[in-house]
N, C-alpha and C positions, 0 to 999 in steps of 0.2 A: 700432261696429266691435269686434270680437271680443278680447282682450287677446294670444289664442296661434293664430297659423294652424295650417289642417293642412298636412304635408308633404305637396307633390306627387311623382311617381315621376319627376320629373328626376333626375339627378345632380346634388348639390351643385353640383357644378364647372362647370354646367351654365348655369345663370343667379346673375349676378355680383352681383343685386339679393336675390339665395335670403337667408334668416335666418341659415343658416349662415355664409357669404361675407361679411357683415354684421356677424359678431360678430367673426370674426375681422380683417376689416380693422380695426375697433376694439378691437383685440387684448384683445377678452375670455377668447377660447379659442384653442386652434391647430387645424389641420387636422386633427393625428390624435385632439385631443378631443372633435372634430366628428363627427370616424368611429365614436372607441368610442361615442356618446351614439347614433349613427345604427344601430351596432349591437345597443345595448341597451334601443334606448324600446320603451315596452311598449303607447305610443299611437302614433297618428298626431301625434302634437302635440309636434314638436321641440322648440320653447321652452319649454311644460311642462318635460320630461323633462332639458332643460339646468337648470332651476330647481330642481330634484327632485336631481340629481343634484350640485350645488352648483356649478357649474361657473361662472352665473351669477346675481345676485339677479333678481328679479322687476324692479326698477328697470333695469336693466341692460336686459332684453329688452323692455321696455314702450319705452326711448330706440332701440335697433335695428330695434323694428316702425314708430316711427316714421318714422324715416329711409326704412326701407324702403319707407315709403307714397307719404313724398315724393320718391324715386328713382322709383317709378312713375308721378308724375304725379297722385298724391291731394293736394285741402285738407288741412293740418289746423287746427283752431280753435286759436286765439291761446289760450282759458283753458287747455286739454287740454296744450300746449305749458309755460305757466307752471305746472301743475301736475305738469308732469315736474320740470323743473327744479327745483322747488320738491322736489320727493321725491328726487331726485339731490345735490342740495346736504345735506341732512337726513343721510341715508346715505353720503356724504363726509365729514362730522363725525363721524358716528357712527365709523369707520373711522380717522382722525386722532385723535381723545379715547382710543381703543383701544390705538394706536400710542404717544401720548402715555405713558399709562399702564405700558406696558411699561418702554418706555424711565425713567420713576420706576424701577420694580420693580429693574431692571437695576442703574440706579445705586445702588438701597441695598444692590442684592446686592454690587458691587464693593464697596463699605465698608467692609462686612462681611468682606469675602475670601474671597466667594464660599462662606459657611459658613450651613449652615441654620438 
């Protein structure tokens, strides 16, 4: 199965199951970042062009397309499943060690008094 569908000429709002409708119930994006991304892809390939566009990571839309298979009524293989997760978990660290980070940086800046 493909990583990115093509956009069909629904409207979004149209099927509740759509990639878009998907990301945002999983409050990845909101509607109106769904729109500008809808008015600025430059493919047919929605989830590209949210990935491209930063809106989402590639991990992000690979958990949405799955969902969405199995909202349709698609298998998906157990290893396919643990290798999300497994890349979700990965990139939830990455993102926390990041935040961690900061949060150091902040506190020696307070120390400091805020002086370069």
């Amino acid at each position: 199965m493909p990583l990115f569908k093509r956009v069909n000429s629904q409207s979004p709002d149209d099927d509740p199951t759509s990639i878009g409708n998907l990301l945002i119930e999983m409050k990845l994006i909101t509607r109106e970042q769904l729109r500008d991304a809808l008015d600025r892809i430059e493919t047919d390939l929605l989830g590209e062009s949210l990935v491209k566009l930063e809106l989402i990571t590639e991990t992000q839309l690979e958990l949405a397309l799955a969902r969405q298979r199995m909202l349709r009524g698609e298998r998906l293989q157990p290893q396919a499943v643990l290798t999300m997760v497994d890349k979700a978990q990965t990139e939830q660290r990455r993102v926390f060690d990041g935040l961690a980070e900061l949060g150091s940086l902040a506190s020696m800046a307070a120390k400091q008094g805020g002086k370069p």
